[in-house]
C-alpha positions in Angstrom: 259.9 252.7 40.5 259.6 249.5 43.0 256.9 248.4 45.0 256.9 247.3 48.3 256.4 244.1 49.7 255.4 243.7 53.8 255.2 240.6 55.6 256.3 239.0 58.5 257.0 235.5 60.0 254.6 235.9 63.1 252.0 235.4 60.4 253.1 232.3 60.5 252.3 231.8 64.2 248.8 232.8 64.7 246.4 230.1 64.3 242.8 229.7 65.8 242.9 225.5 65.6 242.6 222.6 63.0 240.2 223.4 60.1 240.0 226.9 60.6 239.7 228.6 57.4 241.8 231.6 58.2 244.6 229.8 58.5 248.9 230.5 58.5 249.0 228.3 54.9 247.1 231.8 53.6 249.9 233.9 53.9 252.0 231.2 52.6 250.9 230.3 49.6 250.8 233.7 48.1 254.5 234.0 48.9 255.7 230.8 47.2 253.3 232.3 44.2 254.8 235.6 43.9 258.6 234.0 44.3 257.3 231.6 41.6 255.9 234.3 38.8 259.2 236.1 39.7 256.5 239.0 41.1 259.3 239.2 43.9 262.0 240.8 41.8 260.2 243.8 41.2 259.5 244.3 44.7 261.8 245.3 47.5 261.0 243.3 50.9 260.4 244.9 53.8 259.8 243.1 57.7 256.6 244.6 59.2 257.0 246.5 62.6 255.5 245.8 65.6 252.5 248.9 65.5 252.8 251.1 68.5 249.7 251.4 71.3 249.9 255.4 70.0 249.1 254.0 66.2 246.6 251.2 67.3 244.6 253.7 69.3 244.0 256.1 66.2 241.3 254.0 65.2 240.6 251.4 68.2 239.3 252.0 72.2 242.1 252.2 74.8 239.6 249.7 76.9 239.8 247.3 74.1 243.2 247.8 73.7 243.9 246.4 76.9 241.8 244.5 77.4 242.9 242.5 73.8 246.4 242.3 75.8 245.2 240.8 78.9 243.4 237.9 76.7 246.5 236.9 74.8 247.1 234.2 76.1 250.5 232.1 77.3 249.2 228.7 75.2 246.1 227.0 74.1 243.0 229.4 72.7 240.7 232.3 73.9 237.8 232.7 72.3 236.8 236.0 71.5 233.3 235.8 69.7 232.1 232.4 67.7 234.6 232.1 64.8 238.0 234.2 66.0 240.2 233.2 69.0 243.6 234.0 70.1 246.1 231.8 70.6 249.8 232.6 72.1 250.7 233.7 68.4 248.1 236.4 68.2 248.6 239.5 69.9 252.2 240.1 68.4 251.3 238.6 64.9 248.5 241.5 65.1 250.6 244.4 65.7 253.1 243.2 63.5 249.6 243.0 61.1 248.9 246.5 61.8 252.8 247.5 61.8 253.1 246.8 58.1 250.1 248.7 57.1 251.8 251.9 59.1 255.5 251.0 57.4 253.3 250.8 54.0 252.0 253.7 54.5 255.1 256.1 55.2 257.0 254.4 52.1 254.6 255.4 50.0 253.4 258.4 51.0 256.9 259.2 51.0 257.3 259.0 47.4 260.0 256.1 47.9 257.6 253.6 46.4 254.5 254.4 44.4 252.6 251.1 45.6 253.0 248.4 48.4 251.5 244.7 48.9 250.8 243.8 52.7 250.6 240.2 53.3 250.0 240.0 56.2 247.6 238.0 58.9 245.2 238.4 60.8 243.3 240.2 58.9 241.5 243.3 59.7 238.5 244.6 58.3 235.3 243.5 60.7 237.5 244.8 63.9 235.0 247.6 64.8 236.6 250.4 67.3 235.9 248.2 70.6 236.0 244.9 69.2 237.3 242.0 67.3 235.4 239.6 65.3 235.0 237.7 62.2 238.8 236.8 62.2 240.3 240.2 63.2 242.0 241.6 66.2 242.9 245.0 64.8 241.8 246.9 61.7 244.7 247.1 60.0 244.0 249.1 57.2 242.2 251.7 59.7 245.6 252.0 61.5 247.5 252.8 58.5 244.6 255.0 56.9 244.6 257.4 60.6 248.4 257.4 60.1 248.2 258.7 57.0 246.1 261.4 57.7 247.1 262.0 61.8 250.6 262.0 61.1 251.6 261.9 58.0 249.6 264.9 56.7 247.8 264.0 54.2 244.3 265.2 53.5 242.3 263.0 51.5 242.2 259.2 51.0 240.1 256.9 49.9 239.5 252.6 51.0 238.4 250.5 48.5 236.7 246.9 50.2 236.0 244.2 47.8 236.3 241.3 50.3 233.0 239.6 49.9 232.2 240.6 53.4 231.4 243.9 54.1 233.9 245.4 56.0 231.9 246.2 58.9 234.8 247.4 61.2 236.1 250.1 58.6 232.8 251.4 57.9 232.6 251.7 62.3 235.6 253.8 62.5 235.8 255.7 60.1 231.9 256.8 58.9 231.7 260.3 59.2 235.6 261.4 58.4 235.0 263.5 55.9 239.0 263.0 54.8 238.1 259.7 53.6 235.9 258.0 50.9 235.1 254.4 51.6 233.7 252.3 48.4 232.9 248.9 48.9 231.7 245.7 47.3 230.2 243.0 49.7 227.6 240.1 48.9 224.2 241.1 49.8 222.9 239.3 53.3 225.8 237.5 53.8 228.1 238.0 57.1 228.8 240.7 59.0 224.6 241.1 57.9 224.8 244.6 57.3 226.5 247.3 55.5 223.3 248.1 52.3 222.4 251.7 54.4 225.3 253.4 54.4 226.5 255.1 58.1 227.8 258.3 56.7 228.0 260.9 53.9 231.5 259.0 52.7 230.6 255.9 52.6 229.7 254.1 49.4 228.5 250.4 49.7 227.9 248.8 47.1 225.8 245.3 47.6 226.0 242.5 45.3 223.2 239.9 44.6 224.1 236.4 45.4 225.4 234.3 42.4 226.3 237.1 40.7 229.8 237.3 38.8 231.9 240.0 37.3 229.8 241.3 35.2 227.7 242.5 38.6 231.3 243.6 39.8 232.1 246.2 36.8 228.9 247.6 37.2 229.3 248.5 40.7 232.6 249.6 39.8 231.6 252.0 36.4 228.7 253.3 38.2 228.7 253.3 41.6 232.7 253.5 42.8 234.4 255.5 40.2 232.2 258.6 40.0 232.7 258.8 43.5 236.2 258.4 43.9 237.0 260.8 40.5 234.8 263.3 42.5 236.5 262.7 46.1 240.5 263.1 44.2 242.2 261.1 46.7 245.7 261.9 47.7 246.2 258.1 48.5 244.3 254.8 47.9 244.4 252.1 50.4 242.7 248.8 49.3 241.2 246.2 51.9 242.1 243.3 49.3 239.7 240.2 49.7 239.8 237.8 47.4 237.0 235.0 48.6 234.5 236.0 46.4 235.7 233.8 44.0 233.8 231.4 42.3 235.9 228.3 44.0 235.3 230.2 47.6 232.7 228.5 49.4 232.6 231.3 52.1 230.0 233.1 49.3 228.1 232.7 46.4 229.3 235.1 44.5 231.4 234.1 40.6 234.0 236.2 40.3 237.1 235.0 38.3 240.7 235.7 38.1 241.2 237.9 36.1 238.2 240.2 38.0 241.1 240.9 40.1 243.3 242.3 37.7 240.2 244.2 36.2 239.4 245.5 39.4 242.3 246.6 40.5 243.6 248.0 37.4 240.5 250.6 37.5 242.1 251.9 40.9 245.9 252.0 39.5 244.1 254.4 37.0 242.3 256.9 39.6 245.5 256.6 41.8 247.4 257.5 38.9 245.4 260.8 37.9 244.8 261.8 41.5 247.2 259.5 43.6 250.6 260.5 42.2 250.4 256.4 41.3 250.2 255.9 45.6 248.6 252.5 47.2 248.8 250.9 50.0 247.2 247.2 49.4 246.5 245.1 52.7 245.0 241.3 52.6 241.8 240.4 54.0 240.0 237.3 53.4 240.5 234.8 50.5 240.3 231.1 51.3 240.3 228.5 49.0 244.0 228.5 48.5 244.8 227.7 45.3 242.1 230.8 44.2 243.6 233.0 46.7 247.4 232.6 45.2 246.3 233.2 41.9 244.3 235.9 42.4 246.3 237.7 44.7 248.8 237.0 41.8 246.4 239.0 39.1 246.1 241.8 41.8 249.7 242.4 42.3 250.4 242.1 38.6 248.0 245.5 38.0 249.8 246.7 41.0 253.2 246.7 40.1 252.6 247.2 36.3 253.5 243.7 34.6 251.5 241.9 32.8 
C-alpha cells in the first residue's frame, strides 16, 4: 500500500525576513531529496487544503482565531512574539499547514493509505490554544489529532514529539484528553523552558541532558515511551517530526545522527503496526541546518514507507 505525501506551494511564501532560520528553503530541500532518492515514487501526492475555522477551532481560541486574521498583514511583517512574525504569506500558508494535517488524517484513517508525510510550513508545535510563538501560527498536528477523534471517530491516539523543543503548544491543548497519549523527547532547559513536570495523566515527557546523543535517545524510547504507548494501544499515531537535534543543528546541543531517525521512527512503525493497523500521520516541525534536515527527513520517510 502507498503513502501519502502533503505539501503545498504557499509554503513557499511565508517567510519572517533574511536570516531567519525557519525559512521557505526548509520545505524545499526535503522535496528535491525525496525526488532525488526516488522516495517520491512510492508516494502518491496530494495538495494540502485550506483548514476550515470549524477544524482550527478544535484545538485553538475563537479570540485568537481572529484575532491571528486581523494581523495578517497586506505586505511587510507583524511581529507576533520575539522570534515569529507574519508576513502577507502567512495566514493562508498556515491553514494550508493545518489543512494537510486534516487531509492526512482522513486518508489514513480511512484505510486508503497506511502512512502520510506532511511537509509542510509553518510549523506547529509551540502554538498553545491562544497563541502563537516559537515559529508557529497553528498547531497543526493538534488540528489533525481533534479531527481524528471529533470527527472522524476514532478513540485513541497517540503524538509522538521528538523535535528538540518541547512541544509546549501540544502539551497546552491537549493535557488532560484522556483519548490521547503524548510522548515526547525535548533537550532539557532549552526553549520553550518547560515541559520536565508533566500537565496531565497522558503526558509522557521525556527530557534529555544536554550533549547527549542517541544512545540517551533509545533509552528514553525503550523505557520511557514504548511501555507507555504498548499500554495506551493507539488506534493512530501522529508524529510531530523535528529533526534539529542533530548533531550539525546549532539550535541544540544535543548528538543525534542520521540514522537515529530511522531508529526512532522504525520503533513507532512497529507499535503502529501491532496496534495502529500500520496508520501514521507524520507532520514537520523544526529541523534547520539544511543539509541535516534533508537527510534525515530522508531516513524518517524511509522507515515510513518501508524501503530501505
Amino acid at each position: 500500500m502507498k503513502s501519502a505525501y502533503l505539501s503545498h506551494s504557499s509554503s513557499m511564501r511565508h517567510e519572517m525576513g533574511a536570516h531567519h532560520p525557519e525559512c521557505p528553503d526548509r520545505v524545499a530541500v526535503i522535496a528535491d531529496r525525496l525526488l532525488a532518492r526516488g522516495l517520491l515514487d512510492f508516494m502518491d501526492s496530494f495538495e494540502a487544503p485550506l483548514a476550515t475555522e470549524a477544524q482550527i477551532l478544535r484545538a485553538h481560541e475563537g479570540r485568537y482565531f481572529a484575532e491571528l486574521r486581523a494581523q495578517a498583514p497586506t505586505e511587510g511583517y507583524v511581529q507576533v512574539d520575539p522570534d515569529t512574525a507574519m508576513n502577507p504569506g502567512t495566514w493562508t500558508a498556515a491553514l494550508h499547514a493545518a489543512g494537510a494535517v486534516v487531509k492526512a488524517t482522513e486518508l489514513v484513517a480511512s484505510g486508503e493509505y497506511r502512512r502520510a508525510f506532511c511537509n509542510v510550513r509553518p510549523p506547529g508545535h509551540h502554538a498553545e490554544r491562544g497563541q502563537a510563538m516559537g515559529f508557529c501560527f497553528f498547531n497543526n498536528v493538534a488540528v489533525g489529532i481533534r479531527h481524528a477523534l471529533d470527527e472522524l471517530g476514532l478513540e485513541r491516539v497517540a503524538l509522538v514529539d521528538f523535535d528538540v523543543h518541547h512541544g509546549n503548544g501540544s502539551e497546552d491543548i491537549l493535557a488532560g484528553d484522556d483519548r490521547v497519549l503524548m510522548v515526547s523527547t525535548f533537550q532539557r532547559r532549552l526553549y520553550p523552558f518547560n515541559g520536565e513536570a508533566p500537565r496531565g495523566a497522558n503526558m509522557c515527557n521525556m527530557a534529555l541532558d544536554p550533549y547527549s546523543d542517541g544512545a540517551a535517545l533509545q533509552k528514553a524510547v525503550t523505557e520511557g515511551w514504548l511501555p507507555r504507548l504498548r499500554t495506551f494501544a493507539p488506534q493512530m499515531l501522529f508524529i510531530s517530526a523535528g529533526f534539529d537535534a542533530h548533531r550539525e543543528d546549532d539550535m541544540s546541543q544535543l548528538g543525534w545522527r542520521d540514522a537515529d531517525y530511522g531508529w526512532v521512527t522504525q520503533r513507532l512503525v512497529e507499535v503502529a503496526d501491532e496496534f495502529a493497523q500500520g496508520r501514521i500521520v507524520s507532520v514537520l516541525e523544526g529541523g534547520y541546518h539544511l543539509p541535516a534536515l534533508a537527510r534525515s527527513v530522508e531516513m524518517h520517510v524511509r522507515a515510513l514507507i518501508g524501503i530501505d
